[in-house]
N, C-alpha and C positions, 0 to 999 in steps of 0.2 A: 407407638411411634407417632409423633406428630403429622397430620397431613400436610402435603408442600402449599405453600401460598400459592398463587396464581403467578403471580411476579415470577419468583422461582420457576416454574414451569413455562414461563412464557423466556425468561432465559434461557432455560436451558435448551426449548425450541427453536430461540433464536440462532445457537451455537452450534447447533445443530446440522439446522438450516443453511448458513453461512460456510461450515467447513462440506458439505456439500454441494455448494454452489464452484469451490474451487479444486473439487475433482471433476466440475465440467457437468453436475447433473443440476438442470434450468426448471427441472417440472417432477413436482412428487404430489400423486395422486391426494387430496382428503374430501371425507366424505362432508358433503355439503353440509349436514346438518351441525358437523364439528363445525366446519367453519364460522357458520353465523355463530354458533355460540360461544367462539373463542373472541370474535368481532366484537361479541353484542356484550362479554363481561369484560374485555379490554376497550373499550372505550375508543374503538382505531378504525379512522376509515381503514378501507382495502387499500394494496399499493397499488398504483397507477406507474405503468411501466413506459417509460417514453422513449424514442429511439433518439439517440444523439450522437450527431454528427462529430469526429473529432477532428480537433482546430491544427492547423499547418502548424509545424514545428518554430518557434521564436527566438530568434538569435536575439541575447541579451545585446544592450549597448556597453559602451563604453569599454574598460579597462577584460570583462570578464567575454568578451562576444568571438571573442578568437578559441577558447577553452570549452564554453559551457552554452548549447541551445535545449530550448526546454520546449519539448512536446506536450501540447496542452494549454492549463493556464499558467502563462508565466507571471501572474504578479498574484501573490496574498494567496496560494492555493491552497485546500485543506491541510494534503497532504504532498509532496516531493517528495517520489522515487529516486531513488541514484541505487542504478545496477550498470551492469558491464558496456562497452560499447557494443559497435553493430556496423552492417555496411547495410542491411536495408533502409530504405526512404523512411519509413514511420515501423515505428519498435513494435511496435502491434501486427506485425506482418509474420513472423515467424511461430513455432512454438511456444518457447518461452513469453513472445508479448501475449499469445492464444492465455498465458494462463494469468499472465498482471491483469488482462483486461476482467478475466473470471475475478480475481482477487478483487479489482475494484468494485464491482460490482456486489462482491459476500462483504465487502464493508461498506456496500448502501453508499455508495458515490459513484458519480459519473465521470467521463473520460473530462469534461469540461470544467470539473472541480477540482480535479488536480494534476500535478506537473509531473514531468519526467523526465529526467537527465542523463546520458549516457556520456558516464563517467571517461576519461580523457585517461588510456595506459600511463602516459607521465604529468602527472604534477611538479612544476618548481616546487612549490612553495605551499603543501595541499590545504593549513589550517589561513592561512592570506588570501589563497586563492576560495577556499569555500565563505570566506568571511564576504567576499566582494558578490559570492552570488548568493547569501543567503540577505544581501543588504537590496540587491535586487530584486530577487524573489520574493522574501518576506514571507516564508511558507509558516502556517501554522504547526507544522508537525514535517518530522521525515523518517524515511523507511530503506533503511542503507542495504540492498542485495550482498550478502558475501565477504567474505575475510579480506579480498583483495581490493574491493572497492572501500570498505573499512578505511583500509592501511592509509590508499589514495587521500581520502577526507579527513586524516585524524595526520599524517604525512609524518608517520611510523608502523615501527612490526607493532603488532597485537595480539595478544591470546585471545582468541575471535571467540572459541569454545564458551569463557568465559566471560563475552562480551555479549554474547548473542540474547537475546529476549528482555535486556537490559537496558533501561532510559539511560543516555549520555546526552548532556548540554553542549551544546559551540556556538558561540556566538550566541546568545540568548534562543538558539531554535533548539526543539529537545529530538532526540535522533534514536530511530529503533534500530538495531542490527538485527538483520535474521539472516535467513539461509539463502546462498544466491539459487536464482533464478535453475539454471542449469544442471545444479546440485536437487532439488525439488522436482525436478523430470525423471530422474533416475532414484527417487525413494519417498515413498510415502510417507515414512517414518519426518521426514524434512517437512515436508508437506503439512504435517500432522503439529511439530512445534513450531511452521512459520505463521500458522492458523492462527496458533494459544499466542503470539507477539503480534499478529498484525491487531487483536482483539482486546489488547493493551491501548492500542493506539485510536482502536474508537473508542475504548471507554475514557480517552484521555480528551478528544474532541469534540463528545457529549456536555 
């Protein structure tokens, strides 16, 4: 059998690494001597981890600012969440934000990189009304929480099963569906394939 390339091994460390970061564990022991030598044949500084402050939530203007405020950056973000609504002040305050913030973090961004939306129970009009905030927004990618939030954005039923881990276009922004938020508290198993789709979506912003 062939030996694995480094590449290979350094992915699969990465994937590793990543779907651990989003069960919430921040520190796994290696011994020094791996490390430089993983350093010194990858060619990578070390990562430098910097605390960042996140920005007060952003009422869009115009037609979309009564429907849609975006926590984070609201213009050009990497990536735009849209999961469920909330009555807390900032979506990062409960459980469920306890584990986006972990997510963003196993996909190597910051709270300042990207936006977050909490999606409005009724839409008019959901593919008019996303089209007005994705012409705001301008997000490079997006990460749809949950069958119901789906339904909201695409403004029909869905076989979500069959929708989930799978790129859909609207509007020219390409859109991931995975497991809501909620749904992922209560199983690992969710956890485990919203991992294998959020990791779509860095290889798609690479």
């Amino acid at each position: 059998m062939a030996e694995p390339s480094l590449s290979s091994v350094l992915e699969g460390l990465e994937a590793y690494l990543g779907y651990k970061k989003l069960q919430g564990i921040t520190r796994v022991e290696v011994e020094q001597a791996v490390r430089d030598s993983l350093l010194e044949e990858a060619d990578m500084p070390a990562a430098v981890v910097s605390e960042v402050t996140t920005q007060e939530a952003r009422v869009l203007p115009d037609s979309s600012k009564e429907l849609f405020a975006v926590e984070g950056l609201a213009k050009e973000p990497a990536i735009l969440f849209l999961c469920d609504g909330g009555a807390a002040e900032s979506v990062y305050t409960d459980e469920r934000g306890a584990m986006l913030s972990r997510m963003i973090q196993a996909m190597e961004q910051t709270k300042d990189q990207v936006g977050v939306v909490r999606m409005p129970s009724k839409l008019k009009n959901g593919v008019h009304e996303m089209h007005s905030l994705f012409e705001e927004v301008v997000p490079r990618s997006c990460v749809v929480f949950g069958g119901a939030v789906l339904e909201r954005v695409l403004g029909k039923r869905v076989a979500f099963e069959s929708m989930r881990g799978r790129w859909i276009e609207l509007n020219g922004v390409r859109l991931m569906p995975t497991h809501a938020l909620s749904h992922m508290l209560r199983s690992l198993s969710a956890k485990k394939e919203t991992w294998k789709d959020l990791q779509l979506v860095m290889k798609y912003l690479k």
